[in-house]
MOPAC internal coordinates of N, CA, C and O (Angstrom, degrees):
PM7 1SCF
backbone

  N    0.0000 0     0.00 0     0.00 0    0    0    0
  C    1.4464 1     0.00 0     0.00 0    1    0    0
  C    1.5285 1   111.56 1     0.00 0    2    1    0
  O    1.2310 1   116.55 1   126.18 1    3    2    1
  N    1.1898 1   124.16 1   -53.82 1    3    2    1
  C    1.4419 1   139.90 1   175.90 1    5    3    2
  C    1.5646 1    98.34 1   -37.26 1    6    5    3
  O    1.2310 1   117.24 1   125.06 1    7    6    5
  N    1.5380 1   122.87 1   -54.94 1    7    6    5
  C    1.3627 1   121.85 1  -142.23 1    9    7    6
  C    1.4909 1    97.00 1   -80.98 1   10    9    7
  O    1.2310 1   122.94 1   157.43 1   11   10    9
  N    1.9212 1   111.98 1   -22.57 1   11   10    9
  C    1.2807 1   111.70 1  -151.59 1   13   11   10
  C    1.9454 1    85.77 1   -94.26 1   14   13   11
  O    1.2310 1   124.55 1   154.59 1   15   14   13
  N    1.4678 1   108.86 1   -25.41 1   15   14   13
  C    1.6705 1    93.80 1  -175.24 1   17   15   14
  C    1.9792 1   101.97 1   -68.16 1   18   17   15
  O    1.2310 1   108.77 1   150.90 1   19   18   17
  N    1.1877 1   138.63 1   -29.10 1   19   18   17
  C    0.8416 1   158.92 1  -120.41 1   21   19   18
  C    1.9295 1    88.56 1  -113.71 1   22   21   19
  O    1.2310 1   112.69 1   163.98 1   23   22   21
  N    1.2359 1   131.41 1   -16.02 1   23   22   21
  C    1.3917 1   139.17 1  -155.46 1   25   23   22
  C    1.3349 1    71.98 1  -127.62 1   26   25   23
  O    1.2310 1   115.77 1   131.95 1   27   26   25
  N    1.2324 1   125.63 1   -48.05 1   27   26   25
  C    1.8749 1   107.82 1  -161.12 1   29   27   26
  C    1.4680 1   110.97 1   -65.37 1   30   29   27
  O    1.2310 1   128.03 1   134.46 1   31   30   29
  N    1.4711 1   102.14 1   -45.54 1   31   30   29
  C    1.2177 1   112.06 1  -174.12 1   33   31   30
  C    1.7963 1   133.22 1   -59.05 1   34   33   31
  O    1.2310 1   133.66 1   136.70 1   35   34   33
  N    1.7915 1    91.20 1   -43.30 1   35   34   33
  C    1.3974 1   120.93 1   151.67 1   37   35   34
  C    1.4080 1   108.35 1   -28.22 1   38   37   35
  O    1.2310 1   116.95 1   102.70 1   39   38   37
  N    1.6868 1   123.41 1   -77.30 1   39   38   37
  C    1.1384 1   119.25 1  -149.75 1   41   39   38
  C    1.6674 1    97.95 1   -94.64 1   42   41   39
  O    1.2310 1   110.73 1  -169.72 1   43   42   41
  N    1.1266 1   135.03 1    10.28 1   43   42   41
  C    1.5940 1   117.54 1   159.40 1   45   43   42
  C    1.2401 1    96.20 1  -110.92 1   46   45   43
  O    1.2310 1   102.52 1  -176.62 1   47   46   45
  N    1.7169 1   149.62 1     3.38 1   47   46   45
  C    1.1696 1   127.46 1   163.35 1   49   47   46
  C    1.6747 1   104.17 1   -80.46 1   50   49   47
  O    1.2310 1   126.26 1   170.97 1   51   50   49
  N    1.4552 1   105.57 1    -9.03 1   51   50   49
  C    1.9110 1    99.01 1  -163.71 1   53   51   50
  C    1.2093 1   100.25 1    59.29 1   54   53   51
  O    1.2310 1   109.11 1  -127.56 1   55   54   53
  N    1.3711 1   138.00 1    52.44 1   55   54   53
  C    1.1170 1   150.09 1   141.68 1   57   55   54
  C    1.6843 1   145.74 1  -106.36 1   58   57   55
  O    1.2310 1   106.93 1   -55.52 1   59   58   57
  N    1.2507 1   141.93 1   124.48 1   59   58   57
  C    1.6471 1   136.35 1  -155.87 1   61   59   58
  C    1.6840 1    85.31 1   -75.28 1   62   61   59
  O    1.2310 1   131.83 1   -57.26 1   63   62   61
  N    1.8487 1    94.76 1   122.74 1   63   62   61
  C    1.6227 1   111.05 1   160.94 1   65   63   62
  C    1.3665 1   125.92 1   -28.73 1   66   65   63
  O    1.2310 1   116.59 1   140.80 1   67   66   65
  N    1.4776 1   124.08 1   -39.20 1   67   66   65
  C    1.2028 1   142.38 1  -161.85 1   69   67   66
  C    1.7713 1   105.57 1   -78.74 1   70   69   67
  O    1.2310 1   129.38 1   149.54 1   71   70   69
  N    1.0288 1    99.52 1   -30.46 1   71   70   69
  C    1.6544 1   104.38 1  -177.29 1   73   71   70
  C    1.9274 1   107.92 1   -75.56 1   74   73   71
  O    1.2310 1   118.63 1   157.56 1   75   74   73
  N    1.6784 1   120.21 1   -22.44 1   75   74   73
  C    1.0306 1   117.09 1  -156.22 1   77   75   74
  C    1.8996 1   103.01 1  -107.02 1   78   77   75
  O    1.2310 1   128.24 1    -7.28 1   79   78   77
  N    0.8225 1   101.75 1   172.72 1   79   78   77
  C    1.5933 1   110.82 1   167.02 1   81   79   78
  C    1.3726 1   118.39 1  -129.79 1   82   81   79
  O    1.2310 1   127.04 1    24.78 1   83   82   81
  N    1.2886 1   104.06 1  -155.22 1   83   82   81
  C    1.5232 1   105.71 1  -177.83 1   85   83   82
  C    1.6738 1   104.21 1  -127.17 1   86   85   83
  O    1.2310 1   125.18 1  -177.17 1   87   86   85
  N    1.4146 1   107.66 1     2.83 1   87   86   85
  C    1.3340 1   132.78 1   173.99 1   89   87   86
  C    1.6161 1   110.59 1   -98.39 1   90   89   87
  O    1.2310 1   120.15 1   172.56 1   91   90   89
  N    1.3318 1   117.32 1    -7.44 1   91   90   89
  C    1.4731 1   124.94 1  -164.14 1   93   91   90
  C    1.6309 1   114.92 1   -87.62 1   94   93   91
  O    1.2310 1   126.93 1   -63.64 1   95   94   93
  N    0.9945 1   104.28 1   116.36 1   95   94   93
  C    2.0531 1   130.14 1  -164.10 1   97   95   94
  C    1.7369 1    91.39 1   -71.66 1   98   97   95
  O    1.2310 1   136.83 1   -17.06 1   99   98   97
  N    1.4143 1    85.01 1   162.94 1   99   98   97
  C    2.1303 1   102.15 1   156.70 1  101   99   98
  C    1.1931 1    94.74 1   -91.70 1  102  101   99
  O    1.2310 1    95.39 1   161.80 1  103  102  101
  N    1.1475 1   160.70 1   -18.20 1  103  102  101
  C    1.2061 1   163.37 1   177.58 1  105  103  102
  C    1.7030 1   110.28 1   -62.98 1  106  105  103
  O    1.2310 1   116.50 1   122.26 1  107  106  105
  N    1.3191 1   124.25 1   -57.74 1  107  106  105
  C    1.4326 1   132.38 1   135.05 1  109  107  106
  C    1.5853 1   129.64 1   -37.30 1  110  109  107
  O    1.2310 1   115.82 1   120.22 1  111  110  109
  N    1.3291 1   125.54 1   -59.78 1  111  110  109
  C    1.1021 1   114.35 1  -166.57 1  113  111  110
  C    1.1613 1   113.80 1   -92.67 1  114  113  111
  O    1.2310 1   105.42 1   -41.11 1  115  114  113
  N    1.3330 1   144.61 1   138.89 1  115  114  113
  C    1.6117 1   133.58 1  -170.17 1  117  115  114
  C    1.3610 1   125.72 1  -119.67 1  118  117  115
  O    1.2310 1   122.62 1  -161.43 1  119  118  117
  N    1.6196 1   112.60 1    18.57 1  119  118  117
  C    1.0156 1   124.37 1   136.51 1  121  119  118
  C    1.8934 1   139.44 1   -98.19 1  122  121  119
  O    1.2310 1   137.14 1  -163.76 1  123  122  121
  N    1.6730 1    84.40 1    16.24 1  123  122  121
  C    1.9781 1    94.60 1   163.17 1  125  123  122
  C    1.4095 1   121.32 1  -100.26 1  126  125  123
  O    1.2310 1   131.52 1  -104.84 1  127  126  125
  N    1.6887 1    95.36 1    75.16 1  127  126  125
  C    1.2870 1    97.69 1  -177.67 1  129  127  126
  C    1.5714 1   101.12 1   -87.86 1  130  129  127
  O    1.2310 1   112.44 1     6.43 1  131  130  129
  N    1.3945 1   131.87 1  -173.57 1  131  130  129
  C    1.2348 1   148.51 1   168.12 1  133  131  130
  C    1.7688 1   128.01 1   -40.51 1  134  133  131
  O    1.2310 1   127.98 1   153.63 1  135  134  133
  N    1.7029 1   102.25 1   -26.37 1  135  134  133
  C    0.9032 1   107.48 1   166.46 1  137  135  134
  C    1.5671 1   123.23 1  -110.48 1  138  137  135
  O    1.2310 1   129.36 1  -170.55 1  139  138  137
  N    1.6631 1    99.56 1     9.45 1  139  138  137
  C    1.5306 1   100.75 1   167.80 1  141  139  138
  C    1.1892 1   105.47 1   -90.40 1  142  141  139
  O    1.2310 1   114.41 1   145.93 1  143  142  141
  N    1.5634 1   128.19 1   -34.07 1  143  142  141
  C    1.3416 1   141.23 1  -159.31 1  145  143  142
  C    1.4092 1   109.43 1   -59.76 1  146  145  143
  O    1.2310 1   127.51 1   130.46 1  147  146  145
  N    1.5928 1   103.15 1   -49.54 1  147  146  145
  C    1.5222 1   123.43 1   174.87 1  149  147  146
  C    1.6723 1   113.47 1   -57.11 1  150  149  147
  O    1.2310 1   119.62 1   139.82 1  151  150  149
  N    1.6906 1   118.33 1   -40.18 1  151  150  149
  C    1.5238 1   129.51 1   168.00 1  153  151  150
  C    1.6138 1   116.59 1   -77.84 1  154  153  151
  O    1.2310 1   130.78 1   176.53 1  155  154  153
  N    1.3572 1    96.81 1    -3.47 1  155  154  153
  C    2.0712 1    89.98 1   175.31 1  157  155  154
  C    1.9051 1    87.25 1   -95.31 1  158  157  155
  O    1.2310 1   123.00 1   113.20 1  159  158  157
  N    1.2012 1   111.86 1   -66.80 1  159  158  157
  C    1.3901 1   115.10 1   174.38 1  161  159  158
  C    1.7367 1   107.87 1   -12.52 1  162  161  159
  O    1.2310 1   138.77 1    86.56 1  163  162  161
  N    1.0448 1    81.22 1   -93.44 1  163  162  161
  C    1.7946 1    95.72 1   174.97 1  165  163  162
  C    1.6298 1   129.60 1   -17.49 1  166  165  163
  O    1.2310 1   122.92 1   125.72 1  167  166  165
  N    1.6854 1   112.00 1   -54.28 1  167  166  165
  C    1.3516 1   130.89 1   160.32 1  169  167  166
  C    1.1979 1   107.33 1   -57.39 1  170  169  167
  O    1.2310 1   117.59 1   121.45 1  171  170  169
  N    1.4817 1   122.18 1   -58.55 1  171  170  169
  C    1.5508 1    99.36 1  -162.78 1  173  171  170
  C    1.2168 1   121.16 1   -84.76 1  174  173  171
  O    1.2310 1   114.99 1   177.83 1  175  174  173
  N    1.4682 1   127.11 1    -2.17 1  175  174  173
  C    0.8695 1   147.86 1   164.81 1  177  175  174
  C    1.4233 1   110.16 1   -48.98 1  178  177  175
  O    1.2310 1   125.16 1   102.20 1  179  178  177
  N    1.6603 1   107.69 1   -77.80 1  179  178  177
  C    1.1219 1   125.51 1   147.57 1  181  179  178
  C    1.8888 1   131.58 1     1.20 1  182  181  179
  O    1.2310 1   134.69 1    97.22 1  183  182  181
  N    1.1999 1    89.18 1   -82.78 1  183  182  181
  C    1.7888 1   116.57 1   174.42 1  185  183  182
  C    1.6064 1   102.08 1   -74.66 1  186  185  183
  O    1.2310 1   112.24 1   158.83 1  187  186  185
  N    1.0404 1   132.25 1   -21.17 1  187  186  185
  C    1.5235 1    98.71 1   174.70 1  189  187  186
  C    1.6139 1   105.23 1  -125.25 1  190  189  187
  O    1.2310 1   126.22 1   176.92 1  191  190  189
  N    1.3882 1   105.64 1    -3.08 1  191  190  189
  C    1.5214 1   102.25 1   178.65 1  193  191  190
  C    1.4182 1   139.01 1    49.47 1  194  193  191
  O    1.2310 1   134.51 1  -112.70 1  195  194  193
  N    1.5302 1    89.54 1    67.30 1  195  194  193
  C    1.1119 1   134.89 1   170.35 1  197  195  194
  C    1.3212 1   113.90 1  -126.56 1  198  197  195
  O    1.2310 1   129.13 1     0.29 1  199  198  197
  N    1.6431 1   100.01 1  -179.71 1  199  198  197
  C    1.7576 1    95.79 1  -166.06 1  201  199  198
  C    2.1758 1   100.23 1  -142.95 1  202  201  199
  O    1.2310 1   118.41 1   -75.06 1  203  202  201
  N    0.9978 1   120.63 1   104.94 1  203  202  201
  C    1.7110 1   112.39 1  -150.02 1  205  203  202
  C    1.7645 1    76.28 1  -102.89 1  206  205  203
  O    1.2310 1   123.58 1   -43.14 1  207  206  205
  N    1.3211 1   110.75 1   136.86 1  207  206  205
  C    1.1515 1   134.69 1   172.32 1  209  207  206
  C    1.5775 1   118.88 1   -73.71 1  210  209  207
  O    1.2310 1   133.64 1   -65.15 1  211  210  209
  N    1.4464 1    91.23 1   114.85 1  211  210  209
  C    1.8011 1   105.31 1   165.23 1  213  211  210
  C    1.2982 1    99.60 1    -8.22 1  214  213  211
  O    1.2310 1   116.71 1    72.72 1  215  214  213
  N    0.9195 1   123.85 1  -107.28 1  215  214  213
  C    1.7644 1   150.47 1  -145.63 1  217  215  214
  C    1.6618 1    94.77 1   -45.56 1  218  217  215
  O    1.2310 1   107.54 1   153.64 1  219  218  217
  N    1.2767 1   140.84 1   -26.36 1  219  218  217
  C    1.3571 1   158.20 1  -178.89 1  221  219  218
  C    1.5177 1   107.06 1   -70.94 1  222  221  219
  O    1.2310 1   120.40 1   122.63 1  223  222  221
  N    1.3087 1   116.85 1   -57.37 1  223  222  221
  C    1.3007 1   123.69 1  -133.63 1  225  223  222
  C    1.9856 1    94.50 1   -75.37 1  226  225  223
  O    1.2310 1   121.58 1  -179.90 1  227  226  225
  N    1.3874 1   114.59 1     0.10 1  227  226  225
  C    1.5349 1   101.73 1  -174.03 1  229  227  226
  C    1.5775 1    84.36 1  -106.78 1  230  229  227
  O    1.2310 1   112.88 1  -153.09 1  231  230  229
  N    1.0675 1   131.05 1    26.91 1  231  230  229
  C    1.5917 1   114.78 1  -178.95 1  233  231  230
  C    2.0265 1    96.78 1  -123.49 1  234  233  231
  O    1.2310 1   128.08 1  -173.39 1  235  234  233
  N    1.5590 1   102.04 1     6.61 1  235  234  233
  C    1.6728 1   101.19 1   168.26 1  237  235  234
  C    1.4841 1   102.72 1   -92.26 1  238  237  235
  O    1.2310 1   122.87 1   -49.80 1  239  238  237
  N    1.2456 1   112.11 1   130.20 1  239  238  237
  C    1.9835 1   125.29 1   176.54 1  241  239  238
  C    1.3725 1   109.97 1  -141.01 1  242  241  239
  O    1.2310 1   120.33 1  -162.24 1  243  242  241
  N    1.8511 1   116.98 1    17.76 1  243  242  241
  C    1.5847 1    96.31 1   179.29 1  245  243  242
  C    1.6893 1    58.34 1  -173.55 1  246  245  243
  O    1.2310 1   131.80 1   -29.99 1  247  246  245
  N    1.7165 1    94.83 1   150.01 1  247  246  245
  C    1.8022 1   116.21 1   172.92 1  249  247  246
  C    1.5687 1    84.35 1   -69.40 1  250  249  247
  O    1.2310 1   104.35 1    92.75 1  251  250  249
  N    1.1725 1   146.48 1   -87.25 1  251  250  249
  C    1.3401 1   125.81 1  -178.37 1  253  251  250
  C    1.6132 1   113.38 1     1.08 1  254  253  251
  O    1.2310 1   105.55 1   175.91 1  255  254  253
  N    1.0514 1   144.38 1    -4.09 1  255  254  253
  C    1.3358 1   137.08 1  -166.25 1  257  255  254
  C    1.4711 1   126.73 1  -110.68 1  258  257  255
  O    1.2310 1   130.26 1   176.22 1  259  258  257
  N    1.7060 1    97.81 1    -3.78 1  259  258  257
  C    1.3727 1   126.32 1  -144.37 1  261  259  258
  C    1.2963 1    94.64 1  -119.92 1  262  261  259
  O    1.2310 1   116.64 1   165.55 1  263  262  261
  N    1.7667 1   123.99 1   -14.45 1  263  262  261
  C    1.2532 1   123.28 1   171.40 1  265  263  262
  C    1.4852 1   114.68 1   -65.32 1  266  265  263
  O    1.2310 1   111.38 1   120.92 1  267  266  265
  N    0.9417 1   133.84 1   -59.08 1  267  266  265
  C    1.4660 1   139.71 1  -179.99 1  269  267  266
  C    1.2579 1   104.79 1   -24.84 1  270  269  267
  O    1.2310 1   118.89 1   130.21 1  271  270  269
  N    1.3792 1   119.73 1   -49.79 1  271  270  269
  C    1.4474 1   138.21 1  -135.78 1  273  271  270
  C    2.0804 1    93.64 1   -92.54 1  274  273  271
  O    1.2310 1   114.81 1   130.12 1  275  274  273
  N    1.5012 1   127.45 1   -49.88 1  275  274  273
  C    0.9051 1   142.54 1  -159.10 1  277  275  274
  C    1.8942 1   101.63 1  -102.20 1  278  277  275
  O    1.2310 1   132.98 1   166.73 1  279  278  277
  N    1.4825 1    92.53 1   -13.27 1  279  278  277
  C    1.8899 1    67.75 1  -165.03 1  281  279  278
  C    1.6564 1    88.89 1  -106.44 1  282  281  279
  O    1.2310 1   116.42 1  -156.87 1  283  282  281
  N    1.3811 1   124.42 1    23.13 1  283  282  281
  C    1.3345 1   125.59 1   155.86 1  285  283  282
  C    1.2712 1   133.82 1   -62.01 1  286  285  283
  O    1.2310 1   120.10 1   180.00 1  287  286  285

């Protein structure tokens, strides 16, 4: 799961996988702006099919955050 949030994230930051973790913040990356945040949401949502609740989604600050959400 880790490796696959970690590919999602990769390809809507336009960023090489290898640079990111699963420990890796918006605080770090500086293309997670507001409207990437909303397009990682979306994908993984998407890809693992699940559904992460409105009211939730401002309390994700590291792809680590996204486990809860997917390994349900």
């Amino acid at each position: 799961m880790e490796d696959k949030i970690i590919e999602i994230a990769a390809s809507i930051f336009e960023m090489d996988p290898r640079r990111l973790s699963i420990e890796s913040s918006r605080d770090e990356i500086e293309k997670w702006d507001s409207l990437a945040h909303v397009m990682l949401i979306a994908e993984i949502e998407e890809q693992f099919g699940v559904s992460i609740p409105f009211e939730e989604t401002g309390n994700i600050h590291q792809l680590k955050d996204f486990l809860r959400y997917v390994g349900k």
